[in-house]
RODO-303800 format. One record per residue: x, z, y negated of N, C-alpha, C in turn. Coordinates in steps of 0.02 Angstrom, whole numbers, padded with zeros to 5 digits, always signed. Example, Ala and Ser with C-alpha at 12.3 -4.5 7.8 and 13.67 -1.06 7.14 Angstrom:
BEGIN
+00660+00390+00284+00615+00390+00225+00660+00390+00165+00642+00354+00112+00684+00357+00053+00645+00394-00002
***
This chain:
BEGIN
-00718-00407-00432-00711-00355-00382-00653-00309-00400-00653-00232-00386-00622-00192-00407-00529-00213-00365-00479-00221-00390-00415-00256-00370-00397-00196-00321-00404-00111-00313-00392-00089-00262-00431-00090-00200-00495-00136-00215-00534-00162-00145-00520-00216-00111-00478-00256-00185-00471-00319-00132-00400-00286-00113-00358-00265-00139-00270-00243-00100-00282-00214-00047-00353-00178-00038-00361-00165+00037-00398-00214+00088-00417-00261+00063-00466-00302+00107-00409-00351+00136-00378-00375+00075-00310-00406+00101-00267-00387+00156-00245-00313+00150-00197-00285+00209-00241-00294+00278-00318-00272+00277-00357-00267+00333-00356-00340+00351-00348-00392+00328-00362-00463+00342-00295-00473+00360-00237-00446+00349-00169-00469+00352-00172-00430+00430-00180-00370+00452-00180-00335+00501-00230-00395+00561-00303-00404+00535-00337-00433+00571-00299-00531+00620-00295-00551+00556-00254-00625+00580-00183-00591+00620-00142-00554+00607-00077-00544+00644-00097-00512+00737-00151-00487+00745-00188-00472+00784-00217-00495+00835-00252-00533+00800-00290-00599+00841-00236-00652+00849-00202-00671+00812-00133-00699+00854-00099-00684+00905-00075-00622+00922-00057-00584+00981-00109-00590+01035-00169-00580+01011-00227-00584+01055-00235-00645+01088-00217-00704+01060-00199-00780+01098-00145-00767+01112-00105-00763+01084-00037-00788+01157-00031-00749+01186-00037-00666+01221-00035-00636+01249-00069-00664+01339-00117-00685+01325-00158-00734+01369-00121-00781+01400-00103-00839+01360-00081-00885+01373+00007-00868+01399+00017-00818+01369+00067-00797+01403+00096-00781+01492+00022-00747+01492+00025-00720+01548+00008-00767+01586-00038-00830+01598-00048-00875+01622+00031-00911+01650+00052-00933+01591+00095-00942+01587+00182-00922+01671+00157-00861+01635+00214-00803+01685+00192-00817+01756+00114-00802+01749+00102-00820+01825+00099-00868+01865+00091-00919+01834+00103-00957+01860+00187-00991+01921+00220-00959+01884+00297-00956+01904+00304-00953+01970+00246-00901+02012+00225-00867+02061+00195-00881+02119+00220-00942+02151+00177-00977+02199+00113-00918+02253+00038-00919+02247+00012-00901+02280-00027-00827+02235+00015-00807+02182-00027-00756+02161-00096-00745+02128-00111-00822+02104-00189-00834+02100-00225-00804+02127-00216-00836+02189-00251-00835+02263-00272-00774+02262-00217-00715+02269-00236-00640+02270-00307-00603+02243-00330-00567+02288-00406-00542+02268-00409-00538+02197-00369-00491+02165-00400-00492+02118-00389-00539+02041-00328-00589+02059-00332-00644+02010-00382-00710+02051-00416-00712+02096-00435-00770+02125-00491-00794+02075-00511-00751+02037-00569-00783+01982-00520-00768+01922-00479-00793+01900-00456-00777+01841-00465-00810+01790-00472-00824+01732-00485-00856+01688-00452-00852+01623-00417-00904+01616-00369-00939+01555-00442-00894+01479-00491-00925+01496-00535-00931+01436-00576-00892+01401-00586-00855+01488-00624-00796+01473-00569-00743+01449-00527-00734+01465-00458-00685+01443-00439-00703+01383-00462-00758+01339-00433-00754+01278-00499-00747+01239-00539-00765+01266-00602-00739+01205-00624-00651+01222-00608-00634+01272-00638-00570+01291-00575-00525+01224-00507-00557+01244-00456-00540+01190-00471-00525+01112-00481-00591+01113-00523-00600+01014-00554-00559+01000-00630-00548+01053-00684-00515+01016-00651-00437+01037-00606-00399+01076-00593-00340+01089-00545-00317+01034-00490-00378+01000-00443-00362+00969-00480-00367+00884-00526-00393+00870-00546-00403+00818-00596-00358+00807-00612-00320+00846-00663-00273+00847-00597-00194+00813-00551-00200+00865-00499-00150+00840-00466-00175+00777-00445-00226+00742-00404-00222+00707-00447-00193+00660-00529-00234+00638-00579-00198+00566-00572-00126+00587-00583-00090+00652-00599-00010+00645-00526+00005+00609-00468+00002+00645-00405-00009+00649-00416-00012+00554-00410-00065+00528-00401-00051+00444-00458-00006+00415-00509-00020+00423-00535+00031+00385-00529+00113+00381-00519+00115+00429-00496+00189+00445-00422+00202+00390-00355+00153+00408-00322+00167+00400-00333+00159+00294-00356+00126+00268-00364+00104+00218-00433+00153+00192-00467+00154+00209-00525+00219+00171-00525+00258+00191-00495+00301+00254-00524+00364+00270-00431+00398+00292-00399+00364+00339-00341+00413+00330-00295+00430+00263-00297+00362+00229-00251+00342+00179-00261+00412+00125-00329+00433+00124-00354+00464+00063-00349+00555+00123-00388+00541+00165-00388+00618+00215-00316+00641+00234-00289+00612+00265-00206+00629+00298-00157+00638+00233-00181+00613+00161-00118+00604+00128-00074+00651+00105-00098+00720+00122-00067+00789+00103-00049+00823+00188-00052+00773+00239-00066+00819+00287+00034+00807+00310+00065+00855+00343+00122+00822+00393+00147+00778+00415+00198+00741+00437+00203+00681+00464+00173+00709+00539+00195+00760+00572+00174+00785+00659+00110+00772+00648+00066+00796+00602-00017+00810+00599-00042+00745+00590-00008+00692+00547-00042+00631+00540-00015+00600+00609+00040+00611+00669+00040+00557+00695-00008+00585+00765-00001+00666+00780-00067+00661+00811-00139+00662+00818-00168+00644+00761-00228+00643+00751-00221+00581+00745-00186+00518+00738-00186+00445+00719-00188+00426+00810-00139+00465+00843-00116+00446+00914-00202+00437+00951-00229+00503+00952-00268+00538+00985-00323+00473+00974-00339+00487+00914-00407+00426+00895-00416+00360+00924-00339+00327+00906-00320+00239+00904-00324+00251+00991-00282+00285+01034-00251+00288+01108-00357+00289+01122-00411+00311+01107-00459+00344+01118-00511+00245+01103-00485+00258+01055-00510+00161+01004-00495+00102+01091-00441+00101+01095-00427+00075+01133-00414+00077+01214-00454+00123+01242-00486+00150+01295-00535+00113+01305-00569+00143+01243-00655+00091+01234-00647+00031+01249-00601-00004+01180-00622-00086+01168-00590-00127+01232-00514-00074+01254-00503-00130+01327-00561-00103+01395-00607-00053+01373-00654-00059+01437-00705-00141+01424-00727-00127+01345-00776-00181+01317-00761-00239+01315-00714-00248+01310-00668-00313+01323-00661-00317+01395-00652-00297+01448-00650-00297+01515-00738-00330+01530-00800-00294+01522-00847-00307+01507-00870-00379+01523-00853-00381+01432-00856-00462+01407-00825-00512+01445-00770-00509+01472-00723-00565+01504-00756-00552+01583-00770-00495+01608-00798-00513+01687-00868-00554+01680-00908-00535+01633-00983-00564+01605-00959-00643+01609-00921-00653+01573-00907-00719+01567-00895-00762+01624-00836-00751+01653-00824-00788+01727-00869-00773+01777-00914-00721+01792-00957-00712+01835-01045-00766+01831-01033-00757+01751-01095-00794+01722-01161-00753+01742-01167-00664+01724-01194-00626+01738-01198-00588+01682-01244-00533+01683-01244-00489+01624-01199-00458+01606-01188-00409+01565-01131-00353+01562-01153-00304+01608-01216-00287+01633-01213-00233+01666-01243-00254+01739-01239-00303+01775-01239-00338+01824-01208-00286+01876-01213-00258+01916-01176-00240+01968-01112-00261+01978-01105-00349+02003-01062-00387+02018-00983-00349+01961-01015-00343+01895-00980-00347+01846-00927-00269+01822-00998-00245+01822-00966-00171+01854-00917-00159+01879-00943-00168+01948-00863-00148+01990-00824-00197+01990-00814-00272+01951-00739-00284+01942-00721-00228+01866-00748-00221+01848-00733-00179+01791-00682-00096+01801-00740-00074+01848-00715-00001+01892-00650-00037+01923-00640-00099+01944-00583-00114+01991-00530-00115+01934-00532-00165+01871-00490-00175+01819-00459-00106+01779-00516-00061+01799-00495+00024+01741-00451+00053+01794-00456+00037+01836-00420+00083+01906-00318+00041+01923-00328-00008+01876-00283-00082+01893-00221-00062+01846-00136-00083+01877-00107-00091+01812-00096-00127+01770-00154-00159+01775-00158-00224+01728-00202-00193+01651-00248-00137+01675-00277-00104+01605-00223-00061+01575-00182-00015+01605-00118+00025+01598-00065-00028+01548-00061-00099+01582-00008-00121+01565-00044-00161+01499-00103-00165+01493-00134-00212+01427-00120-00161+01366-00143-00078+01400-00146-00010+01356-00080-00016+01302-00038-00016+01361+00013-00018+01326+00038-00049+01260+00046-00137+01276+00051-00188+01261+00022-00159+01183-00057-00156+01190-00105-00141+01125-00052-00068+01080-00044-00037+01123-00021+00053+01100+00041+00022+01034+00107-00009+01071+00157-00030+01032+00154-00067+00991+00086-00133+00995+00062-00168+00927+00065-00129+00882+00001-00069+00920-00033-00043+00843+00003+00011+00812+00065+00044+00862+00144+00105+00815+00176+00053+00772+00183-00030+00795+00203-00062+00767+00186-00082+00682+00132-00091+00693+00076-00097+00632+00086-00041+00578+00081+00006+00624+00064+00103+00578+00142+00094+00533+00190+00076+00570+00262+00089+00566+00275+00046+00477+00251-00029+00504+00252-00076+00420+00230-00038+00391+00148-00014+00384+00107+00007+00335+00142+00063+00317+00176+00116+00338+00205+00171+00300+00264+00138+00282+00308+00090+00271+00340+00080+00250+00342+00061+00189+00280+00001+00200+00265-00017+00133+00238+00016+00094+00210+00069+00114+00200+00118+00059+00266+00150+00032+00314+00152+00067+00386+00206+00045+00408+00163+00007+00421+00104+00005+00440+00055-00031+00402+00041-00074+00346+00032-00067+00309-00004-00129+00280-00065-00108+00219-00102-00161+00173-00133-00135+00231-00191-00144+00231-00232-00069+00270-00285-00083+00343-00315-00049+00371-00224-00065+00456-00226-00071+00475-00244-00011+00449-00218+00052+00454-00209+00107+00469-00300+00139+00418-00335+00107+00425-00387+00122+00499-00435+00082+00494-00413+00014+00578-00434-00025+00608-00398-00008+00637-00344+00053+00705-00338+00082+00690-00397+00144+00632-00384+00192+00641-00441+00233+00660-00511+00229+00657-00540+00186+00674-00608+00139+00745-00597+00121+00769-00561+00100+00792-00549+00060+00817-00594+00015+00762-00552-00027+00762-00587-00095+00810-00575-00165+00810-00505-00141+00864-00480-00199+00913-00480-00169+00934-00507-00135+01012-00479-00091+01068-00509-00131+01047-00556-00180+01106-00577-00222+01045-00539-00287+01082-00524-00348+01034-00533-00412+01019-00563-00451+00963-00552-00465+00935-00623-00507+00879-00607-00564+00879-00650-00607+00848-00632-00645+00762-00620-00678+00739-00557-00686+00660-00591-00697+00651-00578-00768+00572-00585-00792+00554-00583-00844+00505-00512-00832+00495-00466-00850+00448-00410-00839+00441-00362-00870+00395-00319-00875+00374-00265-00928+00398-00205-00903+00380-00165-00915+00417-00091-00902+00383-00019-00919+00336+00031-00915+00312+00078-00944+00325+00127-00916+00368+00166-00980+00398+00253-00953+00330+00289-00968+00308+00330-00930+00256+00383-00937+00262+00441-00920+00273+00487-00944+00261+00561-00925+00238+00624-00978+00236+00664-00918+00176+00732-00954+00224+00758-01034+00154+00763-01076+00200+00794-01131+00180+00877-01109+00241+00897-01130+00280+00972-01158+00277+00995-01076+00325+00951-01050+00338+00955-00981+00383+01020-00970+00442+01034-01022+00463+01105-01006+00421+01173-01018+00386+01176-01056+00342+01224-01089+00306+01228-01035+00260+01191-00979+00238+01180-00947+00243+01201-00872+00327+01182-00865+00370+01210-00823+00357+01282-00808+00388+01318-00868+00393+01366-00885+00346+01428-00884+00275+01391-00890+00212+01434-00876+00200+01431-00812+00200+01366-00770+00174+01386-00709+00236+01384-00631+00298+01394-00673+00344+01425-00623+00358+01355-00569+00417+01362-00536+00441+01284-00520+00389+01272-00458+00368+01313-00401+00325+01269-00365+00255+01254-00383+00215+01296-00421+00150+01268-00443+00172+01201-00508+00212+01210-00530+00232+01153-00552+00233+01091-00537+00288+01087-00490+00288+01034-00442+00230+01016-00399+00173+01052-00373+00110+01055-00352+00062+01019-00394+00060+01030-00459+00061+00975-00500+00080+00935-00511+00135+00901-00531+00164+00831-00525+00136+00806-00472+00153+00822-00398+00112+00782-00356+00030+00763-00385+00012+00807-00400-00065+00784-00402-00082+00744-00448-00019+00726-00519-00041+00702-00565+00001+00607-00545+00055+00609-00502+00074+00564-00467+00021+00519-00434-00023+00566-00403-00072+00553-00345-00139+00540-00399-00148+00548-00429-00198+00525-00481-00184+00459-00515-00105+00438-00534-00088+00380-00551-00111+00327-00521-00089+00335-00436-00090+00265-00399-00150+00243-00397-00172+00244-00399-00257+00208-00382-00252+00163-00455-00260+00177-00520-00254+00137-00578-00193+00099-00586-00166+00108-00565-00096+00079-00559-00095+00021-00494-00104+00039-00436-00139-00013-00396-00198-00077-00433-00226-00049-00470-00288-00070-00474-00278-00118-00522-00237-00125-00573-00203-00182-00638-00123-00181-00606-00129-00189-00539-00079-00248-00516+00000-00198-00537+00007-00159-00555+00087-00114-00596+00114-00113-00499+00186-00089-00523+00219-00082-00466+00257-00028-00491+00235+00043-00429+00275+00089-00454+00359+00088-00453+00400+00098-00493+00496+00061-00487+00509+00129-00464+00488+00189-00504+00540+00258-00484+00487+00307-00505+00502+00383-00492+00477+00456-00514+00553+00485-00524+00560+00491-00593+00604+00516-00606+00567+00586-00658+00595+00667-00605+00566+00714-00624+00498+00708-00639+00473+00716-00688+00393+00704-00715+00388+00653-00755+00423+00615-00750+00407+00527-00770+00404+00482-00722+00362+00428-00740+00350+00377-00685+00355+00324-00731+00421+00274-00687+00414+00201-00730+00370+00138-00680+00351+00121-00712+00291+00069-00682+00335+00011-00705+00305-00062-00693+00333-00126-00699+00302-00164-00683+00263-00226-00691+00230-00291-00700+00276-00343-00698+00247-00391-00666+00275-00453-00670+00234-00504-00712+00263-00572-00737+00228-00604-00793+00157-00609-00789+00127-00615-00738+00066-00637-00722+00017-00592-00740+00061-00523-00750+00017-00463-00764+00019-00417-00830+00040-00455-00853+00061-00419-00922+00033-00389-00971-00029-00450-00969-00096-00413-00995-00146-00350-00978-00121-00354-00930-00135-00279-00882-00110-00210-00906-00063-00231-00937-00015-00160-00943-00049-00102-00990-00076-00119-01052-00117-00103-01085-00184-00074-01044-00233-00094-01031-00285-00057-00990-00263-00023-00939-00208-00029-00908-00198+00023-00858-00169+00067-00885-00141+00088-00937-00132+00132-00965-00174+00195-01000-00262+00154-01012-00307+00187-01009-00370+00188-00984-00340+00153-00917-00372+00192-00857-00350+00239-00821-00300+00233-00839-00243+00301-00802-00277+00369-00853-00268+00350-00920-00311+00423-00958-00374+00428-00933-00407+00392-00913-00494+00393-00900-00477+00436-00847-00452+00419-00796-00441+00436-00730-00403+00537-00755-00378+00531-00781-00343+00620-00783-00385+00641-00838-00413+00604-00865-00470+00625-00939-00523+00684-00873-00555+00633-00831-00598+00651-00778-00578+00712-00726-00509+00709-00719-00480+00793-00658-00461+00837-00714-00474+00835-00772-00446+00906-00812-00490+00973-00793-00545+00962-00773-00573+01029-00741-00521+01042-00693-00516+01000-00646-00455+01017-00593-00407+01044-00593-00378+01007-00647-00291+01051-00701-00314+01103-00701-00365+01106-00746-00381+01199-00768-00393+01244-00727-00436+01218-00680-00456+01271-00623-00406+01282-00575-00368+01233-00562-00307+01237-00509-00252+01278-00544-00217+01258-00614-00162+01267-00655-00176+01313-00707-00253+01326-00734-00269+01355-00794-00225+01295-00870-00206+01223-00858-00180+01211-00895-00198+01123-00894-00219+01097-00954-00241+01026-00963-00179+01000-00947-00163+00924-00928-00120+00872-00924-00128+00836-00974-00087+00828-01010-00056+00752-01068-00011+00725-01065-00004+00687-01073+00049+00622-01058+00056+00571-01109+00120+00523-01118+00125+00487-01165+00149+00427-01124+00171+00368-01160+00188+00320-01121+00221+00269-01163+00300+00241-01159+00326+00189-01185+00327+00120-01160+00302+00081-01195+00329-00022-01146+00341-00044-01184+00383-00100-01134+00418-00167-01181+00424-00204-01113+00450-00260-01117+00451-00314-01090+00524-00367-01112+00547-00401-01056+00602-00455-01074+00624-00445-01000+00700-00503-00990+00749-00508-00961+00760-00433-00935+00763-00444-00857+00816-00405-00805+00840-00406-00763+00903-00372-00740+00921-00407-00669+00899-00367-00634+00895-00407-00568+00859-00361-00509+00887-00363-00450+00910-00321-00414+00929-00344-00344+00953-00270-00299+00974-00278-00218+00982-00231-00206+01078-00191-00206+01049-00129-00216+01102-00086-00209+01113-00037-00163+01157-00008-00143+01184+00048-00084+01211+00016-00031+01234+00074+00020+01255+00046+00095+01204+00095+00132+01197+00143+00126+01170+00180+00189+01114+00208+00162+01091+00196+00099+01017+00183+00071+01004+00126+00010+00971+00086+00031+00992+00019-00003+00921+00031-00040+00908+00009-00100+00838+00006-00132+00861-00042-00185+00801-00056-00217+00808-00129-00264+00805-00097-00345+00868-00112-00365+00850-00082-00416+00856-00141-00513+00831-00098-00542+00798-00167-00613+00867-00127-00661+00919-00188-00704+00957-00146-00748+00930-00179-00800+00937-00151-00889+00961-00181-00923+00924-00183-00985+00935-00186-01048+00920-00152-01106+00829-00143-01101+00798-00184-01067+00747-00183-01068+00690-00101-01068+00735-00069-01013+00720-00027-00978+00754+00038-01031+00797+00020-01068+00828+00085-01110+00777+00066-01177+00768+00005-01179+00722+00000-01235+00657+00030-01249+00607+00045-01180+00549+00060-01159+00571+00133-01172+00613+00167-01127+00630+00220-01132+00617+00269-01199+00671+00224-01246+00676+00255-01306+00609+00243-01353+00559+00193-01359+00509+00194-01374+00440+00249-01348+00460+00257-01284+00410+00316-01261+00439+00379-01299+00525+00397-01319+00526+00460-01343+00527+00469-01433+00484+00417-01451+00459+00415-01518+00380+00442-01489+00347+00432-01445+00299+00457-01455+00260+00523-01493+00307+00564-01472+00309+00635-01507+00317+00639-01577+00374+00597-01597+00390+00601-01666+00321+00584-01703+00303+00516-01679+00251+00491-01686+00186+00517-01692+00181+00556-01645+00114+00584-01648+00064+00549-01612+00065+00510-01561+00056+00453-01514+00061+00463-01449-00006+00426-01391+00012+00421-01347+00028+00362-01320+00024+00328-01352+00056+00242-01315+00072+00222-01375+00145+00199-01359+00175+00150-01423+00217+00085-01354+00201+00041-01384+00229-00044-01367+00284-00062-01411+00279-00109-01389+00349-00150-01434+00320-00224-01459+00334-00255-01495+00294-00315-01537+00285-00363-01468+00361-00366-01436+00378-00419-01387+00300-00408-01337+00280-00341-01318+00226-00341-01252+00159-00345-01289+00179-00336-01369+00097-00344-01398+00082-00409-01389+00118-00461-01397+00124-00534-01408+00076-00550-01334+00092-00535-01297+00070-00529-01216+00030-00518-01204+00019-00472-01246-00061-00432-01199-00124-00465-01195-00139-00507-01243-00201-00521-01257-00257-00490-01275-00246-00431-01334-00298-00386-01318-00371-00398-01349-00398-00354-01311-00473-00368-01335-00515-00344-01381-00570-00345-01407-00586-00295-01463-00579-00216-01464-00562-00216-01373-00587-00136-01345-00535-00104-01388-00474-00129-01414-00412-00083-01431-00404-00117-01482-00373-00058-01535-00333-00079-01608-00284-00054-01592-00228-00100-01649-00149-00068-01641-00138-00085-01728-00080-00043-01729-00046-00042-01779+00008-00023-01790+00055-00072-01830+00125-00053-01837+00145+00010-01853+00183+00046-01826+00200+00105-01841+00287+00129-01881+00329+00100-01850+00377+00121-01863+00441+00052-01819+00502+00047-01840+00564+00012-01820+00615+00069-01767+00636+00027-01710+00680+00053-01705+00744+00018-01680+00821+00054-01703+00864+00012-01679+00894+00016-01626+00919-00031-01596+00952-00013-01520+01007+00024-01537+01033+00060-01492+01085+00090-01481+01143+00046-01454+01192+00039-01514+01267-00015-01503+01244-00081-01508+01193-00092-01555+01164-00174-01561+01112-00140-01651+01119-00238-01657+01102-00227-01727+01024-00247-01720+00988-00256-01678+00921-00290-01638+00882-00226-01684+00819-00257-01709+00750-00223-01732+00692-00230-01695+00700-00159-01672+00612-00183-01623+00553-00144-01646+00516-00191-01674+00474-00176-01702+00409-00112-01656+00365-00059-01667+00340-00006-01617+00279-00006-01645+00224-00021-01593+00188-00015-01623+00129+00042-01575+00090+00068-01613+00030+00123-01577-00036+00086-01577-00045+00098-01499-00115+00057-01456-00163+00132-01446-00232+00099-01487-00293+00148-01474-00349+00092-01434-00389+00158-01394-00470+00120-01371-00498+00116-01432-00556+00076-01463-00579+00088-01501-00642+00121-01474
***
């Protein structure tokens, strides 16, 4: 299965279970509370109340919202809203979800009077406890309840996007809060003859580009598991962890497949093709967080100057992907690609030989 279907099936299932959890104890909660309350059972309109029917009417109302609830947010805003405002995405998100959940706590009202009555859904009887429940501040106060879940929800998911797939959760842990060490790969990529480039299409159609060629990355980059680290100007360093190493290589040309395919776009938008080159290596780094009043996680250490300086042989080279022996060793590659040694290079203030080598599709 394609890995950016399951990274979304996952979040929708992570949204769905955190959901339906709330959706039980919210119930039992309230049971709970009321109870405290000598006599308020009794009252007309809790005198049929039900522990059971209130938590399944819950489930099937909240589980009905969380799938619309992800899919939306995962196939249709993620890709529609992603150029739009933050004002424009939060009222068209407000309007819909506040609209979602109108419905499902009427349908859910429904279901749970059906139940304790032991009547149809459209029973008379059922009805007007229903008309009584929409009129009640008990639908007002459920509205709510649901409203702050789901700002709650919206609130992670843009985070974790600002952060990155993951990170959001290693500051909550905190995981890097001391540093420590990993093992991981590294790939500098960016547009060749980026000043020349500059230069023709003037700094904001420029930059109008970068976004789009940014925004063309993530999906392949999602998709073989990379984690975007930084955008520095018109480079983007990506990073893998061990498990993925073998990855690094094909996502590198699926990322060309992928801008191979929008060069009509370049042209017709920019009058100008996109090319790009790309350096990796792999080893030892430390990782952990830095700042006070913007804290982000950041990777040091020759690894990362090593990658660096191997991507700016590319040119010399005549190359769009050169590796280092250490990530060839790794990769596992398949017949799809040949490589060949190309050239040495030495570190800077170290006597270390790293061998460079150039990766083709065949």
């Amino acid at each position: 299965m394609n890995e950016k279907l399951i990274i979304s099936l996952r979040r929708i299932a992570t949204v769905l279970v955190f959901w339906l959890l709330l959706a039980f104890l919210i119930p039992v909660h309230e049971t709970l509370f009321l109870a405290n309350f000598p006599g308020i059972m009794d009252s007309t309109y809790l005198s049929d109340y039900s522990l059971q029917g209130s938590i399944i009417a819950g489930l099937v109302s909240t589980a009905l919202a969380a799938i619309i609830f992800g899919v939306l947010e995962e196939f249709y805003f993620r890709v529609k809203l992603r150029r739009k405002s933050l004002g424009t995405i939060a009222a068209t998100k407000t309007g819909i979800y506040l609209t979602m959940m109108v419905v499902l706590n009427t349908l859910g009202s429904f279901s749970y009077n059906s139940f304790v009555l032991g009547k149809s859904p459209m029973n008379p009887a059922v009805v007007g406890k229903v008309q009584i429940y929409l009129s009640s501040a008990a639908f007002f106060n459920n509205l709510l309840i649901y409203m702050v879940v789901l700002i709650s929800t919206i609130f992670f998911l843009l985070v974790n996007d600002r952060f990155g797939k993951g990170m959001l959760w290693r500051f909550i842990r905190g995981k890097y809060h001391h540093p420590k060490e990993e093992y991981r790969a590294f790939m500098f990529l960016d547009i060749k003859s980026s000043t020349t480039l500059g230069e023709k299409l003037g700094h904001t159609r420029y930059f109008a580009l970068l976004n789009d060629f940014f925004e063309d990355l993530t999906d392949p980059i999602l998709e073989y598991n990379g984690e975007i680290y930084q955008y520095v100007g018109d480079e983007v360093v990506i990073t893998w962890n061990e498990r993925h190493f073998h990855k690094v290589i094909p996502c590198f040309f699926e990322i060309l497949s992928k801008i191979e395919d929008k060069q009509s776009h370049y042209l017709s938008k920019y009058g100008e093709e996109v090319k790009f080159k790309a350096g990796a290596h792999l080893g030892y780094v430390t990782v952990g967080e830095v700042g006070v009043s913007k804290r982000e996680i950041v990777y040091s250490g020759d690894v990362l100057n090593t990658a660096a300086r191997i991507q700016s042989k590319c040119n010399e080279l005549g190359q769009s992907l050169l590796i280092s022996e250490a990530l060839l060793n790794k990769s596992k590659l398949s017949s799809t690609y040949s490589h060949r040694h190309l050239a040495d290079i030495l570190l800077r203030g170290k006597e270390q030989i790293v061998p460079i080598y150039a990766v083709e599709s065949v």
